[in-house]
C-alpha positions in Angstrom: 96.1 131.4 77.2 94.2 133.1 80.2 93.5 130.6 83.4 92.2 131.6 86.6 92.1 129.5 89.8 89.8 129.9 91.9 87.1 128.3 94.5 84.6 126.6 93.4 80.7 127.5 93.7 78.3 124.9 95.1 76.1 125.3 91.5 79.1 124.8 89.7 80.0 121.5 91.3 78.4 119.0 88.5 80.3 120.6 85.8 83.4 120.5 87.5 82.9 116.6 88.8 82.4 116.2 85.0 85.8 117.0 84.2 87.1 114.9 86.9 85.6 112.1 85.9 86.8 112.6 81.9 90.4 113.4 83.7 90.3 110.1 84.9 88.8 108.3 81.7 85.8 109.5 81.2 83.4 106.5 82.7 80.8 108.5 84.7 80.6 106.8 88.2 77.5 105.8 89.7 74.3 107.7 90.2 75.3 106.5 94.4 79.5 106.9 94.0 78.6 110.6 92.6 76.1 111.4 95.0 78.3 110.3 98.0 81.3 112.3 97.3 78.8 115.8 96.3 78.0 115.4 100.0 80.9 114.5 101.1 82.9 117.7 99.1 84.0 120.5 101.2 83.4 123.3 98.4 85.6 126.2 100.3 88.2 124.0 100.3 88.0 122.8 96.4 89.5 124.7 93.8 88.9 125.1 90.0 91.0 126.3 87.2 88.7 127.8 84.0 90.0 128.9 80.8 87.2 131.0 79.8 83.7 129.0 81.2 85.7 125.7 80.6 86.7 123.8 83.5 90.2 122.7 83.1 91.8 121.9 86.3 90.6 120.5 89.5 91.7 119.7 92.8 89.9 119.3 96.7 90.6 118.8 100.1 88.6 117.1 102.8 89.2 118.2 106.2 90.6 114.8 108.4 92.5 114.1 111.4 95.1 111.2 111.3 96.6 109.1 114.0 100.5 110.2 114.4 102.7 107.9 116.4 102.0 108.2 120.0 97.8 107.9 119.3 97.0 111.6 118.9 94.9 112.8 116.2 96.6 115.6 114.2 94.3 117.8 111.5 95.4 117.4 108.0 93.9 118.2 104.8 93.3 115.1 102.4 94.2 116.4 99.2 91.6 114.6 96.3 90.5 115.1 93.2 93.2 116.3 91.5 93.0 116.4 87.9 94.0 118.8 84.7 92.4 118.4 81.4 94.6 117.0 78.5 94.2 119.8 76.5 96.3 122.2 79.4 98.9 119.4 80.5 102.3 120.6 81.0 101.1 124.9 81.6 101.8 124.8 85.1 98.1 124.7 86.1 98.9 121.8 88.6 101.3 123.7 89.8 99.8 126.6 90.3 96.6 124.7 92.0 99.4 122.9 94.3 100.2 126.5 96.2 97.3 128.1 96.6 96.2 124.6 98.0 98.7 124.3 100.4 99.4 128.1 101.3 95.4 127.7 102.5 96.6 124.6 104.6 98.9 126.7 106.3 96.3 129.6 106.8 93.8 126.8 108.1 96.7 125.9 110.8 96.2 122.4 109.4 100.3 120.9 109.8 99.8 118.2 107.4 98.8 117.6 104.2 98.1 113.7 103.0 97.0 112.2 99.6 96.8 109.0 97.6 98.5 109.0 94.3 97.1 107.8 91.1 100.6 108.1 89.8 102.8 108.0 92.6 105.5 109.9 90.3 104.0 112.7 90.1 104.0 114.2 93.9 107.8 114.3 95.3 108.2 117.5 94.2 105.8 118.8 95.9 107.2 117.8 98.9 104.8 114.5 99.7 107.0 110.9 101.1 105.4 107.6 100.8 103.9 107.7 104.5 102.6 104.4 104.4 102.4 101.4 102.5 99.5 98.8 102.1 99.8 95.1 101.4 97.7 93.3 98.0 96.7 89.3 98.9 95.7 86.5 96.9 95.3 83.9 98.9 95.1 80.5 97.2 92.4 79.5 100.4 92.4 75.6 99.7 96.2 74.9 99.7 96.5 77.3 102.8 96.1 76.3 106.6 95.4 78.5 109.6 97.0 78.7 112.9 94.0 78.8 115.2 94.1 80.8 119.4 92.0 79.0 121.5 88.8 80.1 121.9 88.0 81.2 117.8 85.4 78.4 118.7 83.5 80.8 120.8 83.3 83.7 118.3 79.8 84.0 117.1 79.5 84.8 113.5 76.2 86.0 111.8 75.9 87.5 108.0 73.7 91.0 108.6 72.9 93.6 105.2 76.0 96.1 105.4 73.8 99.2 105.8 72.5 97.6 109.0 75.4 97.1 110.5 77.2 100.2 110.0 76.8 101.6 113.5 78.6 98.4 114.7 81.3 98.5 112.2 82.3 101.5 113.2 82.1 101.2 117.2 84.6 98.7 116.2 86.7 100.8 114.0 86.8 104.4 116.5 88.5 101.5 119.2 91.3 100.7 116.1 92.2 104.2 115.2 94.1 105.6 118.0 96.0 102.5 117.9 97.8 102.4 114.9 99.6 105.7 112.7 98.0 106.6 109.7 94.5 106.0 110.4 92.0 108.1 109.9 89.3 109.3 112.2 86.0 108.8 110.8 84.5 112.1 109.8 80.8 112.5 109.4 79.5 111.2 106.3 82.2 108.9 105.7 80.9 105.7 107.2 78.9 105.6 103.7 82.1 104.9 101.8 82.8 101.4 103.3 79.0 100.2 102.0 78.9 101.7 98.6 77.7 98.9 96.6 76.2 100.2 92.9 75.0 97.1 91.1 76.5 98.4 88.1 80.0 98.2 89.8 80.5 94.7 90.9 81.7 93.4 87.7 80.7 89.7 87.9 80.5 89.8 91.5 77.8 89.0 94.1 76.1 91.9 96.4 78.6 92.8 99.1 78.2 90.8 102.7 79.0 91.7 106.4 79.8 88.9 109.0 79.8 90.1 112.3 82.1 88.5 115.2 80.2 88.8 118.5 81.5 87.5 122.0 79.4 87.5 124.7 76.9 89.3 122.8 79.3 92.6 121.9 80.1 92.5 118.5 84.4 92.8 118.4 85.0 92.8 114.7 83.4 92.9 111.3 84.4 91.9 107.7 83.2 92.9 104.5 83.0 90.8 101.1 81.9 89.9 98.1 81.8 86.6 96.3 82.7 86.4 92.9 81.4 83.0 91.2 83.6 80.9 88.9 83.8 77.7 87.5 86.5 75.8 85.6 87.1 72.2 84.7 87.6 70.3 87.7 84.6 72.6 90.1 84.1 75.5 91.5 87.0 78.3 91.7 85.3 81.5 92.9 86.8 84.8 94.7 85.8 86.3 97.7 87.0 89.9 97.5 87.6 91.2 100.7 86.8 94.9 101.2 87.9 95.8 104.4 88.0 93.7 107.9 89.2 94.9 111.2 89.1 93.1 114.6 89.8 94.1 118.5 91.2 90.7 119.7 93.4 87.8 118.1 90.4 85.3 118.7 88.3 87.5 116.7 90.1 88.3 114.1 91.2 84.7 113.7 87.8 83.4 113.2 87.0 86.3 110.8 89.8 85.0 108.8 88.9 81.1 109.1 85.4 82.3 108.1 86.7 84.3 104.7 89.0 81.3 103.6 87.0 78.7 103.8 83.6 80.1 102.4 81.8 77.5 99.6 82.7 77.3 96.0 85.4 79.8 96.4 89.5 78.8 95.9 90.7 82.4 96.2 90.4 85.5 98.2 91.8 88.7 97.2 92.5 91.8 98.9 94.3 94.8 98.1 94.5 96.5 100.9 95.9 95.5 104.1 98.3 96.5 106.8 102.2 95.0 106.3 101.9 94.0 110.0 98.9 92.0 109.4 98.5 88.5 111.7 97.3 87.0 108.7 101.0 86.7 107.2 101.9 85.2 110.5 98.7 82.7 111.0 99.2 80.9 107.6 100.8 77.8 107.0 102.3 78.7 103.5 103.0 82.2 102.6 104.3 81.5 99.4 100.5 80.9 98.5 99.4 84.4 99.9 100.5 86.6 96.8 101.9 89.1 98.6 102.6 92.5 96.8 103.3 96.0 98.0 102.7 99.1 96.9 102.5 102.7 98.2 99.5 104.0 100.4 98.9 107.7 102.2 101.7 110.7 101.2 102.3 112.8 103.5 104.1 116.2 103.6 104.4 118.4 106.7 102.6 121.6 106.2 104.6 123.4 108.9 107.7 121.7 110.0 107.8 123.0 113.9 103.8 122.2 114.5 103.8 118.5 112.9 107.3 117.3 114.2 105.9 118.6 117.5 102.6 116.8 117.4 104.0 113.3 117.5 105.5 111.7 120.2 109.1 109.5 119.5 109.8 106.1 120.4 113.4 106.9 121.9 114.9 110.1 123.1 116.0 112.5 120.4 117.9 115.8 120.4 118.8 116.4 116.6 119.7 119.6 114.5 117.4 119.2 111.3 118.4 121.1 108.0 115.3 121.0 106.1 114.9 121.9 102.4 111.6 123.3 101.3 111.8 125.1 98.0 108.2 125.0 97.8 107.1 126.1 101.2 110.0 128.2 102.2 108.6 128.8 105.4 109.8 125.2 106.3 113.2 126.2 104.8 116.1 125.7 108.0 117.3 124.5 111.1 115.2 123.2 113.9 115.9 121.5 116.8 113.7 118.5 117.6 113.8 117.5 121.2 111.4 114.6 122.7 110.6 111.1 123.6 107.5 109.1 124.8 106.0 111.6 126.7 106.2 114.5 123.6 108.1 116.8 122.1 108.9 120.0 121.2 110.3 121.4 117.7 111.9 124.8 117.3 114.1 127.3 115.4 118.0 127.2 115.5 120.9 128.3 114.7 122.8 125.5 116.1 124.8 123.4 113.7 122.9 120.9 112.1 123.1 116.8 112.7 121.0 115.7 109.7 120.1 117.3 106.3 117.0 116.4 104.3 114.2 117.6 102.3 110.8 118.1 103.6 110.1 115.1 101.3 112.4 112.7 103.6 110.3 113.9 106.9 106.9 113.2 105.5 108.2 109.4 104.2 109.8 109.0 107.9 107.2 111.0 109.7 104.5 107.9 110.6 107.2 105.6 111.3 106.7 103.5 108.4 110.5 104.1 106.3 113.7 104.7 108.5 116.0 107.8 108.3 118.5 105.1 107.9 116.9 103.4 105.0 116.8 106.9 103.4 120.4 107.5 104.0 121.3 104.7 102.3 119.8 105.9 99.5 121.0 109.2 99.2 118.7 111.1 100.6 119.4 112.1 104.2 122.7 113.6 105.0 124.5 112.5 108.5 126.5 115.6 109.3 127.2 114.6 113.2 128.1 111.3 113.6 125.6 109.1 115.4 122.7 111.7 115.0 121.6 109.3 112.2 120.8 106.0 114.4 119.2 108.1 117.6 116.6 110.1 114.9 115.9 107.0 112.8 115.0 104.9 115.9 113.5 107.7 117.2 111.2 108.3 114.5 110.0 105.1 114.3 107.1 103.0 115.1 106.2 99.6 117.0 102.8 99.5 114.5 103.0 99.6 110.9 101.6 102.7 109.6 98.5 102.3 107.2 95.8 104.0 105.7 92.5 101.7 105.4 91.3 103.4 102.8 91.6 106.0 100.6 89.8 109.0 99.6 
C-alpha cells in the first residue's frame, strides 16, 4: 500500500468531510451542521491521508486560545476531525497524521495542543491527559427543592429566538472566560455553534429556547433549552434538555436554575455538560435526585514543555526539577526547572538533579489544575525523587476553579 499525507485543498473539502462523516457512521449531518463547520475549517491546518484519489484518513485543527490558571489566554491548536477509514485501520496512518500535526504545532509556536476524545483510549500515547472533566445531570425537577439568595425575585426573565440573542449571550460569556481554566475564547465564527438547531436533529424534541436574566435592564446570564414532551400514566413527564447556561452573579444564576426546574409539563431536566464546581450541586435539596455522572472533557498535551509550563501562573510557590518523558516529541525529553508562583513563572533547561519524574502525559492531566500530581502519584504515574517536591508541585499546580471545557469542537 502507497499513502500520502498531506494538506488538504479547499475543492477537495466535501470529499474529505464525506469520509468523516462515514468514519463516524456514516449519517450525513445536516445541510446547517455541514455548512457551519466548512466555514469554520481552517484548511492549512487540515490534513488528508489518500491511497491513490481515495480519501482514507483525516484529521484538523482549529486555531483557539484557552484560559490557563492564572486568566491568561494561551494559543492552542484544537485537534478535530480525526478519523481513518476501516479499510486502513491499524497501518499507522493515525500515527503518521499525529506527527506531522503536531510537529506543525510546534512550527506555529502554538504550546498546546487540546482535543475531545470520541474514545478516550485511544490518545495517551500521544502524549494528551484528561485536562478536564465535565459533569452529566438528570435532575428529577419535581422531588428536588432549591436554595434560593435573596434578590432571585428581582431577576427579570424573558424567552427571546436564540439567533437574536446571540450578541447578549456572548457579552455574557467573554466576562466567564478569563475566569475559569479551560475555557475557550470565542473565535469568530463560533458563536454559531451554540444556536445550531436543524429540525431534523431534535429527535422528539421542541425548537430550542433562550431565557434571558436581565437586572436593571443589563442582561447577566442566559440559558438555552429545549423541551422534550412526554406523557405517561399518571400526566405529563417531559425533559427539558439543557444546552448550555452560564451566569455572572449567584442571583442570576439562581433564578436561571429555578426557571429550568420548574418549567410546565416537564419532570426531568437533563444536561450533560456542566462544570464539577457547579452551584447547582450545592443549591439542591436532594442530590441523590440529580444523577450525577462524570466523564472526561478537554485533553491536553503540552506542545513545548518550557513555553506552556511558563505560560501559567501557580497557586503556591514552586521550585521543582521535572524529568519529563516525551518519546513522541523528543524535544520535550529532560530536565527543567519550573520556578514561580502567583505572579508567573518561568521554565527552563537543567541539569540539576531531578525532584519529580513523569511523562508529558502526567503534565497535560495536571496542567489546568483539574487532577493533582499527588493523585497521579498514587497511581503510579509520577515519581517523587526528592522528598517533599511532591506536595509543593501538586498544590502548586493546582486550581481554586474547576477546570472545564463548555463545549467541544
Amino acid at each position: 500500500m502507497t499513502t500520502q499525507v498531506r494538506t488538504l485543498r479547499a475543492a477537495e473539502w466535501d470529499g474529505w468531510y464525506a469520509k468523516l462523516e462515514r468514519a463516524f457512521g456514516g449519517v450525513p449531518e445536516s445541510s446547517e451542521e455541514r455548512g457551519l463547520f466548512r466555514d469554520l475549517t481552517e484548511v492549512d491546518r487540515s490534513l488528508g491521508v489518500w491511497d491513490g484519489t481515495e480519501v482514507v484518513g483525516t484529521a484538523g485543527a482549529f486555531s483557539f486560545r484557552v484560559t490557563v490558571p492564572g486568566g491568561a489566554s494561551a494559543p492552542a491548536a484544537g485537534v478535530t476531525m480525526v478519523s481513518v477509514q476501516a479499510t486502513h485501520r491499524r497501518r499507522g496512518l493515525l500515527t503518521e497524521m499525529m506527527r506531522h500535526q503536531l510537529d506543525d504545532v510546534r512550527r506555529r509556536a502554538e504550546p498546546l495542543a487540546i482535543l475531545t476524545a470520541s474514545e478516550p483510549v485511544i490518545y495517551g500515547r500521544f502524549g494528551y491527559g484528561v485536562a478536564t472533566r465535565q459533569a452529566t445531570l438528570q435532575v428529577e425537577t419535581e422531588r428536588v427543592a432549591l436554595t434560593l439568595p435573596e434578590g432571585t425575585d428581582d431577576v427579570r426573565l424573558r424567552i427571546v429566538p436564540p439567533a437574536e440573542a446571540v450578541a447578549d449571550c456572548e457579552r455574557v460569556y467573554a466576562r466567564l472566560v478569563a475566569g475559569r481554566p479551560g475555557m475557550l475564547a470565542r473565535q469568530p465564527g463560533w458563536e454559531r455553534l451554540p444556536v445550531l438547531d436543524p429540525p431534523g436533529d431534535r429527535e422528539g424534541s421542541g425548537e430550542l429556547l433562550c431565557v434571558l436574566a436581565e437586572v436593571a435592564g443589563e442582561v447577566r446570564g442566559y440559558a438555552r433549552y429545549a423541551v422534550k414532551p412526554e406523557w405517561g400514566g399518571s400526566g405529563p413527564e417531559g425533559t427539558v434538555q439543557l444546552r448550555d447556561m452560564e451566569a455572572l452573579d449567584p442571583v442570576v444564576r439562581a433564578a436561571l436554575w429555578r426557571y429550568l426546574l420548574s418549567i410546565d409539563l416537564t419532570s426531568s431536566l437533563v444536561s450533560h455538560n456542566r462544570p464539577l464546581d457547579d452551584p447547582l450541586l450545592h443549591m439542591v435539596s436532594d442530590l441523590r435526585r440529580c444523577g450525577v455522572r462524570v466523564r472526561e472533557g478537554l485533553f491536553l498535551r503540552p506542545v513545548e514543555v518550557g513555553a506552556a509550563l511558563a505560560g501559567r501562573t501557580y497557586a503556591a510557590p514552586v521550585d521543582v526539577v521535572l524529568d519529563v518523558r516525551d518519546a513522541f516529541c523528543p524535544w520535550n525529553e529532560g530536565r527543567w526547572r519550573l520556578s514561580g508562583d502567583a505572579k508567573g513563572a518561568s521554565c527552563e533547561r537543567t541539569t540539576d538533579a531531578a525532584d519529580l519524574a513523569l511523562s508529558v502525559r502526567e503534565l497535560g492531566a495536571a496542567y489546568l489544575g483539574d487532577t493533582p500530581l499527588s493523585a497521579l502519584a498514587a497511581a503510579g504515574r509520577v515519581t517523587e525523587l526528592r522528598s517533599g517536591a511532591l506536595s509543593e508541585a501538586s498544590a502548586a499546580f493546582g486550581s481554586d476553579i474547576t477546570p472545564w471545557l463548555p463545549h467541544g469542537f
